[in-house]
C-alpha positions in Angstrom: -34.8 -39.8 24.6 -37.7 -40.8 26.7 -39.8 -38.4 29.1 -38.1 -39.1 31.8 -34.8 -38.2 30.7 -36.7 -35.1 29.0 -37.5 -33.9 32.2 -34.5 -34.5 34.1 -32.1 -33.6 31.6 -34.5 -29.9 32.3 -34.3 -30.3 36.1 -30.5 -30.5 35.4 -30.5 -27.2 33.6 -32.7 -25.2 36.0 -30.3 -26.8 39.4 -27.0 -25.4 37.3 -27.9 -22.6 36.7 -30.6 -21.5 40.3 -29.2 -24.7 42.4 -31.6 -26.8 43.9 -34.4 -24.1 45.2 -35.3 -24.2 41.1 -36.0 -27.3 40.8 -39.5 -27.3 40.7 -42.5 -29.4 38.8 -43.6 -26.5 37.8 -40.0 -24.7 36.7 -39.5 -28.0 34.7 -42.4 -28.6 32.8 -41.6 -25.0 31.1 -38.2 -26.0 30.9 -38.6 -29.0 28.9 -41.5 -27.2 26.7 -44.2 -29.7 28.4 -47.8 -29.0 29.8 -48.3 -27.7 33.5 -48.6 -30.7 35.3 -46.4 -32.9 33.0 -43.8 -33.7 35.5 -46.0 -34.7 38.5 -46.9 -37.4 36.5 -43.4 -38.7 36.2 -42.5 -37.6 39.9 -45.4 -36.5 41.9 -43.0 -35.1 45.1 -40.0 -32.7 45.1 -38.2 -35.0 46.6 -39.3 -37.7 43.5 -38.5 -35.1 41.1 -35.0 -34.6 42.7 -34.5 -38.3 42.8 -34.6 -38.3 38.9 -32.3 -35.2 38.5 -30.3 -37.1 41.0 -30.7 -40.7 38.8 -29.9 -39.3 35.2 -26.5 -37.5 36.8 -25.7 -41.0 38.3 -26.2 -42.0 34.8 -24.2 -39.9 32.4 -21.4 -40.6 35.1 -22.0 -44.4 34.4 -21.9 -44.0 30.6 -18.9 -41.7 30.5 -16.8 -44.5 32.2 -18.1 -47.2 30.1 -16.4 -45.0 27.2 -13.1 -45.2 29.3 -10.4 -47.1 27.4 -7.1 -48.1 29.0 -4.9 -49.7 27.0 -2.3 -52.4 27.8 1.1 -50.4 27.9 1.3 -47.7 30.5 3.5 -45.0 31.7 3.1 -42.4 34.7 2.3 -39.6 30.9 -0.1 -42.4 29.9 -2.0 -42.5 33.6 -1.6 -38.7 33.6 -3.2 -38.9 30.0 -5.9 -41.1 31.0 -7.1 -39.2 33.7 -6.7 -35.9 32.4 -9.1 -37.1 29.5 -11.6 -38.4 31.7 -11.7 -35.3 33.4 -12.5 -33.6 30.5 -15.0 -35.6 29.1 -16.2 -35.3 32.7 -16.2 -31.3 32.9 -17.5 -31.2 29.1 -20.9 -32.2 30.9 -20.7 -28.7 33.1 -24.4 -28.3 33.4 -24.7 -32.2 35.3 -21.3 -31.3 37.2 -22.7 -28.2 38.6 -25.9 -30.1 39.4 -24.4 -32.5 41.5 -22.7 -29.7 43.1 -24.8 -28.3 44.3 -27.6 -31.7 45.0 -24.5 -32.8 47.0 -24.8 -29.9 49.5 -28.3 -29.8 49.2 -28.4 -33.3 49.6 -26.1 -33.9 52.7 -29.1 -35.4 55.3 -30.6 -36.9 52.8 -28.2 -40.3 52.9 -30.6 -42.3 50.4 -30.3 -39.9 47.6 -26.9 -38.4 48.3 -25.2 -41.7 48.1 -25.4 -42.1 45.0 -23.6 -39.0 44.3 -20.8 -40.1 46.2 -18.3 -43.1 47.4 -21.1 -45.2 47.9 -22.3 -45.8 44.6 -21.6 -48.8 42.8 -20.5 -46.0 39.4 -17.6 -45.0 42.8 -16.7 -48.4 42.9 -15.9 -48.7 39.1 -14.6 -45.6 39.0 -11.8 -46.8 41.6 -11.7 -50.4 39.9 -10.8 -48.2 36.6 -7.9 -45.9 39.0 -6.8 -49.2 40.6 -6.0 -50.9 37.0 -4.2 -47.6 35.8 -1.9 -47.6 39.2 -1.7 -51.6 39.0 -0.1 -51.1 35.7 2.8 -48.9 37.0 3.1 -51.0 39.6 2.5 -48.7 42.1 2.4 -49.6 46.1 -1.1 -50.7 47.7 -3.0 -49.4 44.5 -6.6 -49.8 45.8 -5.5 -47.2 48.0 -3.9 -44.7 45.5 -7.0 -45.8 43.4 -9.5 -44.3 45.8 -7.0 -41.5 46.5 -6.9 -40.4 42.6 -10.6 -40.5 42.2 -10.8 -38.1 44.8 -8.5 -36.1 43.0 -10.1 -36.3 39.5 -13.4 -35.2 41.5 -12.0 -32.5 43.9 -10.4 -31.2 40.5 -13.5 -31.6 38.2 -15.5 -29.8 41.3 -12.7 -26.6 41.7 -13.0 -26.4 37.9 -17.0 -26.4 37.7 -17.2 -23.8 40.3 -14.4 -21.8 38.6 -12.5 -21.6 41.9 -9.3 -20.2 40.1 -6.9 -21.5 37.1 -6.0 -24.7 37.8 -3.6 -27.0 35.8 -4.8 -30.0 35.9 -2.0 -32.5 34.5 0.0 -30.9 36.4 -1.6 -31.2 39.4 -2.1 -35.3 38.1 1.7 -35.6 37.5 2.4 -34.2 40.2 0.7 -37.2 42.1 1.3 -40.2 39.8 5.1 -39.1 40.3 4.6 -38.8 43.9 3.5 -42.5 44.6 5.6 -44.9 46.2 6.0 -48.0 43.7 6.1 -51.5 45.3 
């Protein structure tokens, strides 16, 4: 792991656990068990240092998908499947999911750094590529639609379960809307 990642992997810790007011240079040089003034090095503004939180999130996100594995022969269990296992491999990261909870209502003038939190990063649009192969497969009625539809899902449900809203199941929840779209 490289200094970078080293010190956002911290600024990830500190923004789970005090949201974004403890991200600070300071906060995450002790964090990551580094010299006073180690960080401003790396990202010499708040707004820098938040930018690399912000990046390495963006990143875990990317290399979780690139572990996604759909396989040829689907069924509305195997979608549910699917999902349900990337949305645990998704809320297994809680410290990054809380994180980006709470940089994406810290974040929500900032357009530059919040997009990438969001629909419009490019991770969104693979994400949805991903949803609109699994919906493709079953066939299912305008699937870049239902594609963008159960991303949103997967997030609203990875977001209700990181801030431990209430019980939630989610595969039923996701069967509930596989079995809900129209097939074409």
């Amino acid at each position: 792991m490289d200094r970078r990642e080293l010190l956002a992997d911290a600024g990830i810790r500190l923004t789970a656990r005090g949201g974004t007011r403890a991200l600070t240079h300071r906060a995450v040089d002790a964090e990551a068990g580094l010299a006073a003034g180690s960080t401003s090095y790396y990202a010499r503004t708040r707004r820098e240092l938040t930018a690399l939180v912000v990046a390495r999130v963006t990143a875990q996100l990317s290399a979780e998908l690139g572990a996604l594995q759909i396989p040829d022969d689907l069924d509305d269990a195997a979608v549910v499947h699917i999902a349900a296992a990337f949305l645990e491999q998704l809320a297994a990261r809680a410290e990054a999911q809380a994180a980006r909870l709470a940089l994406l209502l810290e974040l929500r003038d900032d357009e530059e750094l919040r997009a990438p939190l969001t629909g419009a990063d490019p991770v969104r649009a693979r994400l949805n590529e991903a949803a609109r192969s699994l919906l493709g497969a079953l066939r299912v009625a305008a699937p870049e639609h239902a594609a963008a539809d159960l991303v949103g899902l997967i997030d609203a449900l990875l977001l209700y379960r990181t801030a431990a809203v209430a019980p939630l199941d989610p595969v039923a929840v996701l069967t509930a809307y596989v079995a809900g779209l129209p097939r074409g």
